[in-house]
C-alpha positions as a LaTeX table, in Angstrom:
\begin{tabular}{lrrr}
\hline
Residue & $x$ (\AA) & $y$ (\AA) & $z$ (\AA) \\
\hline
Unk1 & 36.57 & $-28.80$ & 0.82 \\
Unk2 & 38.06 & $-25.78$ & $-0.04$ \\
Unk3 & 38.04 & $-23.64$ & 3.11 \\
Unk4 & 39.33 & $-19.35$ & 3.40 \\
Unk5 & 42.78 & $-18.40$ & 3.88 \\
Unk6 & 43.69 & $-18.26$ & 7.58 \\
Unk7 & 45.45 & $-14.44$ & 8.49 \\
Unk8 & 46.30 & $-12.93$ & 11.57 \\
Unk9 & 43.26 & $-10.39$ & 13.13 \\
Unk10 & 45.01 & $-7.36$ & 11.78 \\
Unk11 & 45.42 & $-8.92$ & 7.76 \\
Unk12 & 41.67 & $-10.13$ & 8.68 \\
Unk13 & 40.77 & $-6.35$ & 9.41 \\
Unk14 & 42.15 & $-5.16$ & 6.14 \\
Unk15 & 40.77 & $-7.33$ & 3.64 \\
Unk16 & 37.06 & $-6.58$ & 5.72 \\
Unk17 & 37.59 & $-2.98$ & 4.96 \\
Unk18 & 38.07 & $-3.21$ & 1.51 \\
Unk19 & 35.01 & $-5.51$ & 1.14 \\
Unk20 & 33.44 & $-3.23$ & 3.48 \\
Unk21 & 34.02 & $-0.27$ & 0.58 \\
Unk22 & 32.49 & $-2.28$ & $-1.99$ \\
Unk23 & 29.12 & $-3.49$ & 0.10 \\
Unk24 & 28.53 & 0.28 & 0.58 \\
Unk25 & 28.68 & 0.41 & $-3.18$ \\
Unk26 & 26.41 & $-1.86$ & $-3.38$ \\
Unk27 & 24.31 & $-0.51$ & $-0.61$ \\
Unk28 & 24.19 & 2.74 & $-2.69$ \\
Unk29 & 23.14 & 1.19 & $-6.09$ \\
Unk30 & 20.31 & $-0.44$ & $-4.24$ \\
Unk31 & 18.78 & 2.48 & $-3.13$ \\
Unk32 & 19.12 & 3.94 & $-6.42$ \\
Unk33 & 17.91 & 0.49 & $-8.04$ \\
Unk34 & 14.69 & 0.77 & $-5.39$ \\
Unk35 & 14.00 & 4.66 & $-6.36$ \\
Unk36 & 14.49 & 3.96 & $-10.42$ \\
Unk37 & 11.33 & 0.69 & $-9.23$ \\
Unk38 & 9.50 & 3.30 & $-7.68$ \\
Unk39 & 9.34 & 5.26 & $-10.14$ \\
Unk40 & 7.96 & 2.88 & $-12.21$ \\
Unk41 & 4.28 & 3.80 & $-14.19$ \\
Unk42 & 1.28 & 1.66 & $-13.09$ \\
Unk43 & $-1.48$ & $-0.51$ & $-14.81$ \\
Unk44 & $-4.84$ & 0.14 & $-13.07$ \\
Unk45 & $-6.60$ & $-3.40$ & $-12.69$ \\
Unk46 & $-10.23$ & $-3.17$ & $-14.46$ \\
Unk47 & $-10.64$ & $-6.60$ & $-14.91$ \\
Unk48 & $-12.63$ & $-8.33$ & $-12.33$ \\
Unk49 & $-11.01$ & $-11.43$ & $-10.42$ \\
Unk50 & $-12.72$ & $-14.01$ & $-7.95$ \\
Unk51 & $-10.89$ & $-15.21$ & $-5.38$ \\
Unk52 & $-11.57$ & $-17.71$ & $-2.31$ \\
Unk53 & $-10.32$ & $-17.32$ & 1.43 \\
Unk54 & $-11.26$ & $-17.69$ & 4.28 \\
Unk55 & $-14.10$ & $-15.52$ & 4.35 \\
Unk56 & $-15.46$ & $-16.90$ & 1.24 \\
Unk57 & $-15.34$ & $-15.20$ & $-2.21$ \\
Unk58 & $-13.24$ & $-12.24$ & $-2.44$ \\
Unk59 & $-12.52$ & $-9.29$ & $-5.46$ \\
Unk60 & $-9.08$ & $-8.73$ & $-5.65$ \\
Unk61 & $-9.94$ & $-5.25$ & $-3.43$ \\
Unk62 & $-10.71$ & $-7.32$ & $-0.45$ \\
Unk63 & $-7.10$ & $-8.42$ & $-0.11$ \\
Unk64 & $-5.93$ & $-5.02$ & 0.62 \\
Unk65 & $-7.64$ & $-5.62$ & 3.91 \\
Unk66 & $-8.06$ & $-1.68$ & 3.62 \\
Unk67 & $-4.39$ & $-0.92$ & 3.72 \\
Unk68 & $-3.04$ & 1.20 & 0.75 \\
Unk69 & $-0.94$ & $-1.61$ & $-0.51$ \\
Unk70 & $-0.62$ & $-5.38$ & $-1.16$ \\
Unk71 & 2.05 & $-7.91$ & $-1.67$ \\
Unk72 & 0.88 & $-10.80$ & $-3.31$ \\
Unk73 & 3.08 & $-14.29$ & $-2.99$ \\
Unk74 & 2.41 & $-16.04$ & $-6.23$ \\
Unk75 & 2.77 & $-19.52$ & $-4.88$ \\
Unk76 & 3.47 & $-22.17$ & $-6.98$ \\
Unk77 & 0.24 & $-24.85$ & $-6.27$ \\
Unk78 & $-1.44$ & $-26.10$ & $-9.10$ \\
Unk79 & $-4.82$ & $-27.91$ & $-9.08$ \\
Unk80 & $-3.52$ & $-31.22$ & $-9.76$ \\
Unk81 & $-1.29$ & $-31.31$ & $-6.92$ \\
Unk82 & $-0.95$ & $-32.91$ & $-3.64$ \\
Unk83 & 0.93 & $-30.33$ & $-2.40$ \\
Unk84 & 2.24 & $-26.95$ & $-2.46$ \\
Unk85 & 6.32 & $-26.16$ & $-3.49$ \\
Unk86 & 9.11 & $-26.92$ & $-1.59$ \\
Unk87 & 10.86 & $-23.67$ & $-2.41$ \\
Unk88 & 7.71 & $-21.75$ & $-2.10$ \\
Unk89 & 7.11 & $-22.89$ & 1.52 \\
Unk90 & 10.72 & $-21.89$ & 2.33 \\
Unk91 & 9.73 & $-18.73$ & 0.83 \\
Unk92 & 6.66 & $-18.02$ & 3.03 \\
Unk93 & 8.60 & $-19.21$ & 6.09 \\
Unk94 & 10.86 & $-16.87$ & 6.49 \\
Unk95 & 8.29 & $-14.29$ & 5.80 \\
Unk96 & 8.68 & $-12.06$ & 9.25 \\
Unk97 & 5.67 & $-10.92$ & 11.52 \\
Unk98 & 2.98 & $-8.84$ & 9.16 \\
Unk99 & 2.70 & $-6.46$ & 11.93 \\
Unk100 & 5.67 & $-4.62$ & 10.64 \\
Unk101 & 4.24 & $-4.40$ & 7.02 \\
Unk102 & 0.71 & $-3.58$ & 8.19 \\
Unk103 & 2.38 & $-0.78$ & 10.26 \\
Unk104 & 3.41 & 0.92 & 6.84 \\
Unk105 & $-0.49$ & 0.16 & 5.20 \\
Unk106 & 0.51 & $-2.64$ & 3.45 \\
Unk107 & $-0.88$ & $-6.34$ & 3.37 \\
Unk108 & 0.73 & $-9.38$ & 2.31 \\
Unk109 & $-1.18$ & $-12.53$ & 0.86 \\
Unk110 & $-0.28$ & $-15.63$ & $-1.27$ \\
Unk111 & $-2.34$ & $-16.74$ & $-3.96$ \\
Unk112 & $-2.27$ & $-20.24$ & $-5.68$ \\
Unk113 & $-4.20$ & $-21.83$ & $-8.17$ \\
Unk114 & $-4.93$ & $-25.06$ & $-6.47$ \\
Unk115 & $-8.53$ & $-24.99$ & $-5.31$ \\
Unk116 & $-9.12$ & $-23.54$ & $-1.67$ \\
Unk117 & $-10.15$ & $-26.86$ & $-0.48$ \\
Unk118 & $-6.50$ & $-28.39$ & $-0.88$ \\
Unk119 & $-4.95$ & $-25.20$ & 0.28 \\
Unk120 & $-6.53$ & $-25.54$ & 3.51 \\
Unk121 & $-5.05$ & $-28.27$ & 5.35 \\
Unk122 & $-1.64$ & $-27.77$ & 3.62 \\
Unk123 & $-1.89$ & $-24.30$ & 4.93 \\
Unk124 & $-2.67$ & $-26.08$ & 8.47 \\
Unk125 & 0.08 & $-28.27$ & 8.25 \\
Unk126 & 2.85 & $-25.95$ & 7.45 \\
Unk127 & 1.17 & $-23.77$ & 10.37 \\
Unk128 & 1.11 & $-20.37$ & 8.75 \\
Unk129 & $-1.73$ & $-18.26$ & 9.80 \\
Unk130 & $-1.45$ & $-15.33$ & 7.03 \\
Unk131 & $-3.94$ & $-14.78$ & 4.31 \\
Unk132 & $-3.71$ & $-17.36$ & 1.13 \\
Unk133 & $-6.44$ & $-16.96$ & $-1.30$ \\
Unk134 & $-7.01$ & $-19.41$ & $-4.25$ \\
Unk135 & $-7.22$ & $-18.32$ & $-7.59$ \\
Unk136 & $-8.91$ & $-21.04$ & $-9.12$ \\
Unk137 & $-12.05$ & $-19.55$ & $-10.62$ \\
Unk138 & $-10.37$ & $-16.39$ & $-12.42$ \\
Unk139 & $-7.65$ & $-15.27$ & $-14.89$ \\
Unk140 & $-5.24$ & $-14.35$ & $-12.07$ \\
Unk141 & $-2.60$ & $-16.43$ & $-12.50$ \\
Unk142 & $-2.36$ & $-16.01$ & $-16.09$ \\
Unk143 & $-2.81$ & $-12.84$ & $-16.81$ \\
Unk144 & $-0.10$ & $-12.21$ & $-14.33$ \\
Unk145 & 2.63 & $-14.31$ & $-15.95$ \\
Unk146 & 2.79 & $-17.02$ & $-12.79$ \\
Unk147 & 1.01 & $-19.90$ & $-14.68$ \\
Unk148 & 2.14 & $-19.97$ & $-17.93$ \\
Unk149 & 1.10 & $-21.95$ & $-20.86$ \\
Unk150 & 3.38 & $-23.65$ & $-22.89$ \\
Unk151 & 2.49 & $-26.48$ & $-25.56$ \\
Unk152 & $-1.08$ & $-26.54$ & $-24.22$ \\
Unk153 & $-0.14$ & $-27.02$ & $-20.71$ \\
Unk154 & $-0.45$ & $-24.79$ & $-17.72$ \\
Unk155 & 3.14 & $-24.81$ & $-15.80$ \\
Unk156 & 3.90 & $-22.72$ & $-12.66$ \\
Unk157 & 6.62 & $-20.26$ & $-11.65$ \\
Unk158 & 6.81 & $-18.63$ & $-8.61$ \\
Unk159 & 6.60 & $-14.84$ & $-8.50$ \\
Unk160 & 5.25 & $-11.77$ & $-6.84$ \\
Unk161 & 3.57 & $-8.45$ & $-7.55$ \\
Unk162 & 2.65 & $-5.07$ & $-6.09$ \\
Unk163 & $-0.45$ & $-3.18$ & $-6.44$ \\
Unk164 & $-1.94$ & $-0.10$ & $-5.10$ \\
Unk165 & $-4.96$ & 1.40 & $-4.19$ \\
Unk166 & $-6.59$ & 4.68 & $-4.66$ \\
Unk167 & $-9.89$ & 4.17 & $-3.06$ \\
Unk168 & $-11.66$ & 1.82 & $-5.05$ \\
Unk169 & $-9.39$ & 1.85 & $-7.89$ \\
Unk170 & $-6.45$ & $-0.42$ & $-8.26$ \\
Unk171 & $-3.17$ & $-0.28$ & $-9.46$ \\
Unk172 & $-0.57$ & $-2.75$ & $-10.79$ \\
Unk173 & 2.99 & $-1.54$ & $-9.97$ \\
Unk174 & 5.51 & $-4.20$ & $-9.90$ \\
Unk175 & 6.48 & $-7.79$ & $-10.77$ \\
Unk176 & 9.26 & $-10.05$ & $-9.94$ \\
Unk177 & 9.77 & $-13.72$ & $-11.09$ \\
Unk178 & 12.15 & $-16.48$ & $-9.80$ \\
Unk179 & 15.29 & $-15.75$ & $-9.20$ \\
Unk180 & 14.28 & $-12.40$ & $-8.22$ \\
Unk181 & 12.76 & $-13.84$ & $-5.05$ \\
Unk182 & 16.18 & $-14.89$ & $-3.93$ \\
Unk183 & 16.68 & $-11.81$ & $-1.85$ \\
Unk184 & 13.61 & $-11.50$ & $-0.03$ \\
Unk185 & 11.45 & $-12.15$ & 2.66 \\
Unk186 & 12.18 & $-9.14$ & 5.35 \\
Unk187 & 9.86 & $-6.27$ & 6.01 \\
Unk188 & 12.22 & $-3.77$ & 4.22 \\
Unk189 & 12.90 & $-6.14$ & 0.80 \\
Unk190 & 9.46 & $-6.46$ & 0.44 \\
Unk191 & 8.68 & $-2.84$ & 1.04 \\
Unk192 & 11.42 & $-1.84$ & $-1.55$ \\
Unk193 & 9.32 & $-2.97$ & $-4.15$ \\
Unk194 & 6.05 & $-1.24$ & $-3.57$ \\
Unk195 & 5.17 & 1.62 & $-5.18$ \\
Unk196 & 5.44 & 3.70 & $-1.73$ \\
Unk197 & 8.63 & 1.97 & $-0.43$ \\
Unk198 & 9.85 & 1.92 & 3.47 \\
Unk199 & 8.31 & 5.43 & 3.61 \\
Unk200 & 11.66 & 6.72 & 4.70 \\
Unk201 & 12.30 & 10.95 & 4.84 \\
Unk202 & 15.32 & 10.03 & 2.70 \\
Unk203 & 13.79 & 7.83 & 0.09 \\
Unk204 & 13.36 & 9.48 & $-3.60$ \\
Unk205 & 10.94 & 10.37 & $-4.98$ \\
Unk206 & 10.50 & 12.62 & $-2.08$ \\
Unk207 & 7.01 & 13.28 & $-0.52$ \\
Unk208 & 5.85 & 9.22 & 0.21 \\
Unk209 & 7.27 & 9.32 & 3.30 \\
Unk210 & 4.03 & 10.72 & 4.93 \\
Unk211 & 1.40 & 9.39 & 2.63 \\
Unk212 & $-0.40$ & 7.69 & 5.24 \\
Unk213 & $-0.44$ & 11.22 & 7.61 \\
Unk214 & 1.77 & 9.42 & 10.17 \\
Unk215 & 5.69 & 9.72 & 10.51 \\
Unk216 & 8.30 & 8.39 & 8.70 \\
Unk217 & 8.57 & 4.48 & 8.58 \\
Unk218 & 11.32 & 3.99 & 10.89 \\
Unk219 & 9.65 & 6.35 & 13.28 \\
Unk220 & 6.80 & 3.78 & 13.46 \\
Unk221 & 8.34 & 0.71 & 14.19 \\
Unk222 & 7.25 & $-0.82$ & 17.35 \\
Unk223 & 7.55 & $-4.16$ & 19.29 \\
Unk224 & 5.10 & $-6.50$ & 17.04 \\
Unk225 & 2.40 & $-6.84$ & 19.95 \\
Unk226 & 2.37 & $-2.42$ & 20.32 \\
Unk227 & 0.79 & $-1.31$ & 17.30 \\
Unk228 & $-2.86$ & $-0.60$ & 17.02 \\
Unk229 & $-3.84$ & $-2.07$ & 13.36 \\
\hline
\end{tabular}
């Protein structure tokens, strides 16, 4: 195994500070990477979709929950399988508490293909307790790029989208696929690519920080069990 160089503290201290100078690079082209996505146009969604959850059938309105925003986890379950993915649980299990998210009015839900019925005990046996909706009756998958059709044959990718609302209208914002998963899971990564962002004074374009009529996103963060939803 090929292991680091050993240094002495102070030779360790240097080489730190010049990697230091190019995370904060970094650290700067992400913000302006996350303002260029938020500036992004939007689709509104006129087509209908049926979903089922917990509660039964749901449009794709109810998932807001009546929060401003939604994340949706497109995870990879088709009908035919036992199962859902490997990678896709890994995914969902480092999702952190939704408090946090729901703090800044936005929900989070997966969505799969595989009936309801199968997603139900698999849900129960990974022990997750946030939303999952099947998408089996409806378009969703498809017309969202997550089950994709190739020589006949449905095949799955994982994925996930943004969408907000405007009252009773809503809007498609974002898309990621794959490998542009890798970096999330947190409150903030998944926040940075919605439409309204962390809700930040700082963040461009200026004036989302107080969309909801509350203060600034940071300003609301409280221990998970403090915040009245």
């Amino acid at each position: 195994m090929s292991l680091p160089e050993i240094v002495s503290r102070e030779e360790w201290r240097a080489a730190r500070a010049a990697l230091l100078a190019k995370e904060k690079t970094a650290t700067r082209a992400r913000d302006a990477l996350n303002a260029e996505r938020r500036g992004l146009p939007m689709v509104e969604v006129t087509k209908e979709y049926v979903f089922e959850g917990g509660d039964g059938k749901a449009a794709l309105l109810d998932l807001f929950e009546g929060r401003r925003q939604l994340v949706v986890h497109h995870f990879m379950f088709a009908p035919e399988w036992a199962s859902g993915c490997r990678s896709c649980s890994a995914f969902l299990d480092q999702i952190g508490h939704l408090a946090h998210l729901r703090a800044r009015g936005t929900s989070f839900a997966a969505v799969s293909r595989a009936p309801y019925q199968k997603i139900l005990p698999f849900k129960a046996r990974m022990g997750w307790t946030l939303p999952w909706y099947s998408s089996y009756v409806s378009d969703f998958n498809t017309d969202f790029e997550v089950s994709v059709e190739h020589e006949g044959e449905l095949f799955e990718r994982p994925g996930l989208s943004c969408f907000l609302r405007d009252h009773d209208r809503v809007f498609h914002t974002y898309s990621t696929y794959e490998r542009g998963l890798d970096c999330l899971g947190s409150t903030s990564s998944l926040l940075d690519l919605t439409a309204l962002g962390r809700q930040e004074a700082w963040e461009e374009p200026a004036g989302r920080a107080s969309v909801l009529g509350v203060p600034a996103g940071s300003e609301r963060v409280r221990y998970h069990d403090e915040y009245d939803d």
